[in-house]
C-alpha positions as CSV (number, residue, x, y, z in Angstrom):
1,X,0.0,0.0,0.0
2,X,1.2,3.5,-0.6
3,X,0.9,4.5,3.0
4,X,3.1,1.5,3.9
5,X,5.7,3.6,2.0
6,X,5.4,7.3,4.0
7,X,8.0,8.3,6.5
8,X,6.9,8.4,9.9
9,X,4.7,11.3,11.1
10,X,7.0,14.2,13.2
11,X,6.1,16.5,15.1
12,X,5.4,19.9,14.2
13,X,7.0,21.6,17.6
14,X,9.4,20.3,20.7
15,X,8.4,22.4,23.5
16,X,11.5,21.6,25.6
17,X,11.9,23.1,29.2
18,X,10.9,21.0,31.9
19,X,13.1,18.8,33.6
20,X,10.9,15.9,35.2
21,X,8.2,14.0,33.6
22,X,5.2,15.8,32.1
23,X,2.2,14.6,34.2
24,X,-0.8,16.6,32.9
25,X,-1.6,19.1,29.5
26,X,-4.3,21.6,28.8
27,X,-5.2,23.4,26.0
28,X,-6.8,26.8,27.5
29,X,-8.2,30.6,26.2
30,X,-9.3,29.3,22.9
31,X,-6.0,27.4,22.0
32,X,-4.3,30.1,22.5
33,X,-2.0,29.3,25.4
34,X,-0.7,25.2,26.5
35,X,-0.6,24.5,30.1
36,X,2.4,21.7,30.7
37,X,2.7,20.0,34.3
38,X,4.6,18.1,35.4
39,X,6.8,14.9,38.2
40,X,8.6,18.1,40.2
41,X,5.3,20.3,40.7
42,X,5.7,23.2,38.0
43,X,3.9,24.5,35.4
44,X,4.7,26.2,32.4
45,X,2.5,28.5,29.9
46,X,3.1,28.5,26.8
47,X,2.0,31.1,24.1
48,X,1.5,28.3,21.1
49,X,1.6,31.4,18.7
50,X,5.5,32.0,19.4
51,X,6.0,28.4,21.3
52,X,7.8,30.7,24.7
53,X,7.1,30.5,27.6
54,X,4.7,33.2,29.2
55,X,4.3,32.5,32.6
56,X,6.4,29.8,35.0
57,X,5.7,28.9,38.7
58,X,6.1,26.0,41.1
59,X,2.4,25.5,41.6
60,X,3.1,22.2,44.2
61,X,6.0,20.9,46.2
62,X,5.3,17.6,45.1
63,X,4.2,15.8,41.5
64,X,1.3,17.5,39.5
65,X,-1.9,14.9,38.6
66,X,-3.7,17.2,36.9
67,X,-4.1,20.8,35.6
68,X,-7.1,22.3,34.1
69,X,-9.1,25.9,33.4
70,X,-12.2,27.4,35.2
71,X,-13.5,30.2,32.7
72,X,-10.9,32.3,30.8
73,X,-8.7,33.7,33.5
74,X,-8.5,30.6,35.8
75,X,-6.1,27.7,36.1
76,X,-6.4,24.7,38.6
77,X,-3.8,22.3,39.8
78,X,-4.3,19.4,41.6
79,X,-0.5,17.9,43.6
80,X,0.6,14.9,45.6
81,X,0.8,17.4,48.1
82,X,-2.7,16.8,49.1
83,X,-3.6,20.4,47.6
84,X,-6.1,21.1,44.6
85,X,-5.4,24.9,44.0
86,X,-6.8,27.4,41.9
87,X,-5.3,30.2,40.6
88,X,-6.0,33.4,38.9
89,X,-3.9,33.9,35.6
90,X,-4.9,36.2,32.9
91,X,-3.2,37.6,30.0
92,X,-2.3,41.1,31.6
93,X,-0.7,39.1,34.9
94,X,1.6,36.9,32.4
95,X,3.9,40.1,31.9
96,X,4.3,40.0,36.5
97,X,5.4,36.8,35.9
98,X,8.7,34.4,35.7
99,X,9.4,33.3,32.6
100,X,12.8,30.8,33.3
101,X,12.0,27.4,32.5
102,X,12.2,24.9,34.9
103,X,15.2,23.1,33.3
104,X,17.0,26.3,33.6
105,X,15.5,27.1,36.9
106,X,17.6,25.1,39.5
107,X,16.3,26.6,43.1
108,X,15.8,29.8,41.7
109,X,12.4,31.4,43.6
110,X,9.6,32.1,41.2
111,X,6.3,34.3,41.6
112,X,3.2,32.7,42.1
113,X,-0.3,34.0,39.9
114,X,-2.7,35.2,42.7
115,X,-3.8,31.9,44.5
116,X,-7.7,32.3,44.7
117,X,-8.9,29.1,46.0
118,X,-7.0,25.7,48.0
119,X,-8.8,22.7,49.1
120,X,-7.3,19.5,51.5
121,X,-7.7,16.7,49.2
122,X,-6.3,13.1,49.2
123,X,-4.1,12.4,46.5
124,X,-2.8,9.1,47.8
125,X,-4.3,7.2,44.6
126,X,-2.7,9.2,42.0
127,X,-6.0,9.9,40.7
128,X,-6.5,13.6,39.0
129,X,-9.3,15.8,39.5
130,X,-12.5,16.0,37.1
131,X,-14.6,18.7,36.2
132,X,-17.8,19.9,35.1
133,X,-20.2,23.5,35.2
134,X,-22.5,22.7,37.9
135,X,-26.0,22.1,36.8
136,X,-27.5,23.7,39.5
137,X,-25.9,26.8,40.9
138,X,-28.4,28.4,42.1
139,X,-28.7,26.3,45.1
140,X,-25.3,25.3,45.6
141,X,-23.7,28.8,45.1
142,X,-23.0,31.9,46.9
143,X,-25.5,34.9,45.9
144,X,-22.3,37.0,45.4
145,X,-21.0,34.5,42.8
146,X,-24.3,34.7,41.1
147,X,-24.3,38.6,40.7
148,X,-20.7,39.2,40.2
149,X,-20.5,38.6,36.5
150,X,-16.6,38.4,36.6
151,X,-16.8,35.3,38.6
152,X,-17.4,32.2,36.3
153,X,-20.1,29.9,36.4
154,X,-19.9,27.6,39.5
155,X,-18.2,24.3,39.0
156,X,-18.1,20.8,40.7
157,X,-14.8,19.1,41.4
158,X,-14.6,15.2,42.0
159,X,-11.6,13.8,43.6
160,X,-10.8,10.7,45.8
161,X,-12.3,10.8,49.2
162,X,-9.9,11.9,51.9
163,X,-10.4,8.9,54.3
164,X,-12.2,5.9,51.9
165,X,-9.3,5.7,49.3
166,X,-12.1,3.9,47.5
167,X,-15.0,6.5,47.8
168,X,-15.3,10.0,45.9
169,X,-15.7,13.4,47.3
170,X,-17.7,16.1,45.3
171,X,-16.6,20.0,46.2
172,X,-18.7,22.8,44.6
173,X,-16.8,26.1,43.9
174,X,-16.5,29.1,44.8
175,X,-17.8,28.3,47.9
176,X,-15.2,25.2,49.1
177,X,-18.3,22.8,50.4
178,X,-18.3,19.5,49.5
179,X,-21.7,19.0,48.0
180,X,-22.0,15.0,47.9
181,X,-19.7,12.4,48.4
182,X,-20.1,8.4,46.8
183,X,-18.8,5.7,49.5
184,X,-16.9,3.0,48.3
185,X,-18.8,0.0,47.2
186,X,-18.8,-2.4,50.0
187,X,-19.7,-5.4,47.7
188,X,-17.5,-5.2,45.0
189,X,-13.4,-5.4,46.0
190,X,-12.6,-2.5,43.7
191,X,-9.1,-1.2,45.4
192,X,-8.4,3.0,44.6
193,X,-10.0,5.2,42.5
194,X,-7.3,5.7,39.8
195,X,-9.6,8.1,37.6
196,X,-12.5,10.6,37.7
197,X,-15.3,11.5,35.1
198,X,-18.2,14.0,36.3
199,X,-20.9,15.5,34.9
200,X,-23.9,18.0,35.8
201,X,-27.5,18.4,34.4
202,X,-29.9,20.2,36.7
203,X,-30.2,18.7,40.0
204,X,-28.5,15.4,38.3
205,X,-24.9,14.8,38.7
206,X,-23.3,11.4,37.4
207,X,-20.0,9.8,37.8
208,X,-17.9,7.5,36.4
209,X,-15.3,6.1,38.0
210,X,-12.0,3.6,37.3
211,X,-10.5,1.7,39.8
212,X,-7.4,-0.3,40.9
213,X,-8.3,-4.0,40.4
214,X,-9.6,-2.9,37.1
215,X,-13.4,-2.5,37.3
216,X,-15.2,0.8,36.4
217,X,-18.6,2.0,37.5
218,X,-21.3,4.6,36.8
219,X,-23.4,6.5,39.9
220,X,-26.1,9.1,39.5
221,X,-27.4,11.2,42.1
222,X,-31.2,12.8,40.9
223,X,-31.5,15.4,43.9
224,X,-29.3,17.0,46.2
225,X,-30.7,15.1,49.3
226,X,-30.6,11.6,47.6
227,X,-27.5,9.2,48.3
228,X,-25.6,8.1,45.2
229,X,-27.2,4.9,43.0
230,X,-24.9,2.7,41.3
231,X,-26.4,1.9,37.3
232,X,-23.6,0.5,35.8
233,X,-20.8,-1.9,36.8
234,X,-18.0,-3.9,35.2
235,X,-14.5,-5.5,35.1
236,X,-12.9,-5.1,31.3
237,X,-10.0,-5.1,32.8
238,X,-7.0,-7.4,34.4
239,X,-4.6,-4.2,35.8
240,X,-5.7,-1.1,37.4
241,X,-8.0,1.5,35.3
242,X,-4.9,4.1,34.5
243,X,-7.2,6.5,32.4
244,X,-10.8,7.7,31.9
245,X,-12.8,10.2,29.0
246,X,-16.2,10.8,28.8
247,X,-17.6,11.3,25.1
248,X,-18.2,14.7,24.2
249,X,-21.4,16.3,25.6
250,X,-24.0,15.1,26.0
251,X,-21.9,12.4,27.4
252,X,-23.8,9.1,26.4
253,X,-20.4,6.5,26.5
254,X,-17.2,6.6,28.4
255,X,-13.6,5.0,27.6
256,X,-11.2,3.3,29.6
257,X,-6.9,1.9,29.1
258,X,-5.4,0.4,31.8
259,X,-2.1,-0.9,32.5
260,X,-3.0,-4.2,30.2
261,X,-3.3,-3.2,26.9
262,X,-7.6,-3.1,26.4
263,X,-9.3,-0.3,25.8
264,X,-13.1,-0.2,26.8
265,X,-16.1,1.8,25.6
266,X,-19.0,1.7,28.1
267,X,-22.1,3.4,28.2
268,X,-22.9,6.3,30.3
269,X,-26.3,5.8,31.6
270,X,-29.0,7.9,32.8
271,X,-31.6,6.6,35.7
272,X,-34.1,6.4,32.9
273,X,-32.1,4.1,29.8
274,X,-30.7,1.8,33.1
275,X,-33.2,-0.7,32.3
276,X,-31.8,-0.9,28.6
277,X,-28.1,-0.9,29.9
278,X,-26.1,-4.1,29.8
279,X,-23.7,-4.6,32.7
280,X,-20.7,-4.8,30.2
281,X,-18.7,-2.6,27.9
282,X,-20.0,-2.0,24.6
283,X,-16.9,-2.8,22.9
284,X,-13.3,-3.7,24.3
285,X,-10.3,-3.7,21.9
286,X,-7.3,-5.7,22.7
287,X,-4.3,-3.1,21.2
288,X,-1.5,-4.8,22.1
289,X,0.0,-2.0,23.7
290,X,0.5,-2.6,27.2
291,X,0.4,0.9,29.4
292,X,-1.9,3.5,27.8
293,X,-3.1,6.3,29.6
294,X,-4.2,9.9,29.7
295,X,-7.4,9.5,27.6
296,X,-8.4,12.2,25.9
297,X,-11.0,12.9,23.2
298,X,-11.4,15.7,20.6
299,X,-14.1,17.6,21.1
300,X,-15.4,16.6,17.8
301,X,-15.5,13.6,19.3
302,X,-14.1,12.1,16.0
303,X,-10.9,11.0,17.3
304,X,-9.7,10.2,21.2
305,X,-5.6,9.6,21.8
306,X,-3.6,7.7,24.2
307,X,-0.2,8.0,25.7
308,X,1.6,5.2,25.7
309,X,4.5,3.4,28.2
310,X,5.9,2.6,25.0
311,X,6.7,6.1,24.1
312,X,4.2,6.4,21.2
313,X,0.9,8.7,21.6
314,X,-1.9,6.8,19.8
315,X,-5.0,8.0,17.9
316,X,-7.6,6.2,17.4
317,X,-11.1,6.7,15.5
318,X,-13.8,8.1,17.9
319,X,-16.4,5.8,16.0
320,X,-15.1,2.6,14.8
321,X,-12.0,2.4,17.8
322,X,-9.5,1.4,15.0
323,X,-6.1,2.8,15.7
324,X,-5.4,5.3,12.7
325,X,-2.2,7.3,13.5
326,X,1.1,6.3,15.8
327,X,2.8,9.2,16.8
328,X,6.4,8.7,17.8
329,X,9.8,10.4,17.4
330,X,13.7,10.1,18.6
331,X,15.2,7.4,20.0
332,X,14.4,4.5,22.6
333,X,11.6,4.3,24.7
334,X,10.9,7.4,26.5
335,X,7.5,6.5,28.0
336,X,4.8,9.1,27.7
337,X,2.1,10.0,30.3
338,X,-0.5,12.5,29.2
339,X,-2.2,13.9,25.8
340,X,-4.4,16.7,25.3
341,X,-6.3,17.9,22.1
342,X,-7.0,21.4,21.1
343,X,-11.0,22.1,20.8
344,X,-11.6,22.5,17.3
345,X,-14.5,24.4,15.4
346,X,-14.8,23.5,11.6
347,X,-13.4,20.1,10.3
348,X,-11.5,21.6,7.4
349,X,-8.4,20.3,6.5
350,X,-6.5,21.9,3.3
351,X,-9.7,23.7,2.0
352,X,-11.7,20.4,2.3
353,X,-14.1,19.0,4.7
354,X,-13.6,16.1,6.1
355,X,-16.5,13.4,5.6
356,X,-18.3,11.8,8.5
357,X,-16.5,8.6,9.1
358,X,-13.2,9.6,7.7
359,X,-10.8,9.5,10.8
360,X,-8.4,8.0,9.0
361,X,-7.5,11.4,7.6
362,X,-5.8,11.5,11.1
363,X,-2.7,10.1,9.3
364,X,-1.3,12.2,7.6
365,X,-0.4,13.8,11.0
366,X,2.2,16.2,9.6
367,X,4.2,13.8,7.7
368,X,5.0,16.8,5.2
369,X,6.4,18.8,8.1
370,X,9.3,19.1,9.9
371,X,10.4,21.5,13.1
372,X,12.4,23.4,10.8
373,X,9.0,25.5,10.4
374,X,10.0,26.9,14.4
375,X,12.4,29.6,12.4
376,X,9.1,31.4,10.6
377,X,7.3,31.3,14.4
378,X,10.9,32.8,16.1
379,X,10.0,35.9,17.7
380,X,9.9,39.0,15.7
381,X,12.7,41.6,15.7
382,X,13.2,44.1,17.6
383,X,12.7,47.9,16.5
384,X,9.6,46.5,14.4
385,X,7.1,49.3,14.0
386,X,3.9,49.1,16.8
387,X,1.7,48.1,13.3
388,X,4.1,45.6,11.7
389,X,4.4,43.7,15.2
390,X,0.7,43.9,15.7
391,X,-0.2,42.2,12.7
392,X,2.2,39.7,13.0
393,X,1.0,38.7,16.3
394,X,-2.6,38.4,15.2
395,X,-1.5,36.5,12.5
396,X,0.4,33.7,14.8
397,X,-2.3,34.2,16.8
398,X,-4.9,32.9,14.6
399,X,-2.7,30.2,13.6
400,X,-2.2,28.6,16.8
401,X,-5.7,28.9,17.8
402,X,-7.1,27.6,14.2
403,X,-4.4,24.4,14.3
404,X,-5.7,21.2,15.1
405,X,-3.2,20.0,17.9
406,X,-2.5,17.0,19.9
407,X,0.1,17.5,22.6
408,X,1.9,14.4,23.8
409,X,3.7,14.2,27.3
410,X,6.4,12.3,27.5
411,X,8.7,11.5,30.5
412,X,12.2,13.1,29.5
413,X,9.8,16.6,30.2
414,X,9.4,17.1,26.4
415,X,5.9,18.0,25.2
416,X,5.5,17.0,21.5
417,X,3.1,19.3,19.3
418,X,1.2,17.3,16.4
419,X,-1.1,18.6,13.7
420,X,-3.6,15.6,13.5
421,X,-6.0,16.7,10.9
């Protein structure tokens, strides 16, 4: 076949600078910026329009598990040093800020963003936060969070429980309460939590949930008051649940990858379709590919990707499950951790559309490019007139926010940049 004949797919960028494993990725103000965490407990902003660095801190003093956005001017981090944190970063308060990388940084003190928000959380399972708008705000919220139409809409965070390493604990913010908790499942031997899904309709909140001897389960909680019901319930696999990504809204199915080399789709059920639910996945592929984790689906929901202990980032079709792109480059087997798409709008690709069904357009994943292309995104002279500069920044701008990336974590601290399609 003639695709048995292309080179292997590169990577568009290297963003190099962190020192210690990358952990967690987030694509955040409309593509515009990439949030990198990672083993060591920093985090690095990156403008994707110039690929530097605008804004470097140490948000933990231990490993990061996840990083994520509340609204446009909001980032949250979640550490093993039993602290989820949110903090206030907006464009303007990038200029305050460090901008030596990690790598370079040694012990070197760096200022913080304005820290808005820290909750005590257990982060003995290694499990990352998950998020979703809370459904219901007006009961959960503070009237001042209502009317002050610079804070963002109220959010629900799930993490591990604090005592029951194999419970969950819902917190509602701003106002730090925990609004619901989900004991651990007395009948079932499920271990940890390894990973989170939420999500929020009304007075509804359901939760998925992976754990450490491999099962994953579904609870749903109808009203505030009610305890949690479990609706779904299953073991696909024969290692601990490593990752976990509900379908894009409305969520209907959820995936799972473990440390065996399955990955699961399983629905997502409501209290009413739980009499048509089966108590087993929908469909479980056998990859073999031991060790993929940090699930992540486009928002298209077209595509989802895996990282891989093999040092590969996978993509895989959203419909059919059929691995359609392997991205990997240099040498050895530099295991990677996380992934993280870009949201995307229109499904163009090189002035066409791409058809319903045709994921495997993901492959030609930049094989015609090369990171020679960094020297046209290098940062513009200096002396440039106000104009010039101004329209080349809204050009790069547009650029980075219009390409479709993948970002790939990988544990040397290099974050590899991919246009998938």
């Amino acid at each position: 076949m003639a695709s048995d004949l292309l080179p292997p797919a590169q990577p568009a960028f290297v963003l190099r600078g962190h020192s210690a494993q990358i952990h967690a990725l987030h694509f955040t103000k409309g593509n515009a910026r990439l949030l990198t965490a990672d083993a060591d407990g920093w985090i690095v902003s990156w403008n994707l329009a110039f690929k530097r660095p605008v804004a470097v801190w140490r948000a933990h003093s231990s490993a990061i598990l996840g990083v994520g956005s509340w609204g446009h001017d909001r980032v949250i981090t979640h550490g093993r040093d039993h602290k989820l944190i949110v903090w206030k970063l907006d464009e303007e308060d990038e200029g305050a800020l460090d901008k030596m990388l990690p790598i370079d940084a040694n012990d070197v003190p760096h200022k913080h963003p304005w820290l808005l928000y820290a909750l005590s959380v257990n982060t003995l399972n290694f499990c990352p936060f998950a998020m979703c708008r809370d459904g219901m705000p007006q009961i959960l919220s503070t009237q001042k969070a209502i009317k002050d139409n610079k804070i963002p809409d109220p959010i629900l965070i799930a993490v591990p429980n604090t005592i029951d390493s194999g419970g969950i604990d819902i917190y509602q913010l701003p106002t730090q309460v925990r609004a619901a908790n989900i004991g651990a499942d007395r009948s079932i031997t499920t271990g940890m939590v390894m990973a989170i899904a939420i999500q929020a309709e009304t007075t509804r909140i359901q939760v998925a949930a992976g754990y450490e001897s491999g099962h994953t389960m579904v609870f749903i909680q109808n009203d505030p008051a009610a305890a949690f019901q479990r609706l779904y319930s299953a073991k696909p696999h024969t290692q601990p649940v490593l990752s976990l990504a509900l379908s894009p809204l409305p969520s209907t199915t959820y995936l799972t990858t473990s440390a065996d080399a399955n990955i699961s789709r399983h629905p997502f059920p409501t209290a009413k379709s739980i009499w048509n639910t089966e108590m087993k996945p929908i469909k479980t592929v056998p990859t073999k590919h031991s060790g993929q984790q940090g699930c992540s689906y486009r928002n298209d929901g077209k595509v989802f990707a895996t990282a891989g202990w093999d040092g590969a980032g996978r993509v895989y079709s959203g419909k059919t499950m059929k691995e359609v792109a392997v991205l990997k480059w240099g040498g050895g087997n530099v295991g990677c951790y996380a992934s993280a798409f870009a949201e995307v709008g229109g499904l163009m690709r090189c002035g066409k559309v791409v058809e319903e069904g045709d994921e495997e357009a993901v492959v030609e994943a930049s094989t015609s490019k090369s990171t020679s292309t960094s020297n046209e995104l290098a940062s513009p002279p200096v002396g440039q007139s106000s104009g010039v500069l101004s329209s080349v920044q809204h050009r790069r701008d547009e650029k980075a926010r219009s390409t479709h990336w993948l970002a790939i974590g990988a544990k040397d601290g290099k974050v590899s940049l991919w246009d998938v399609y």
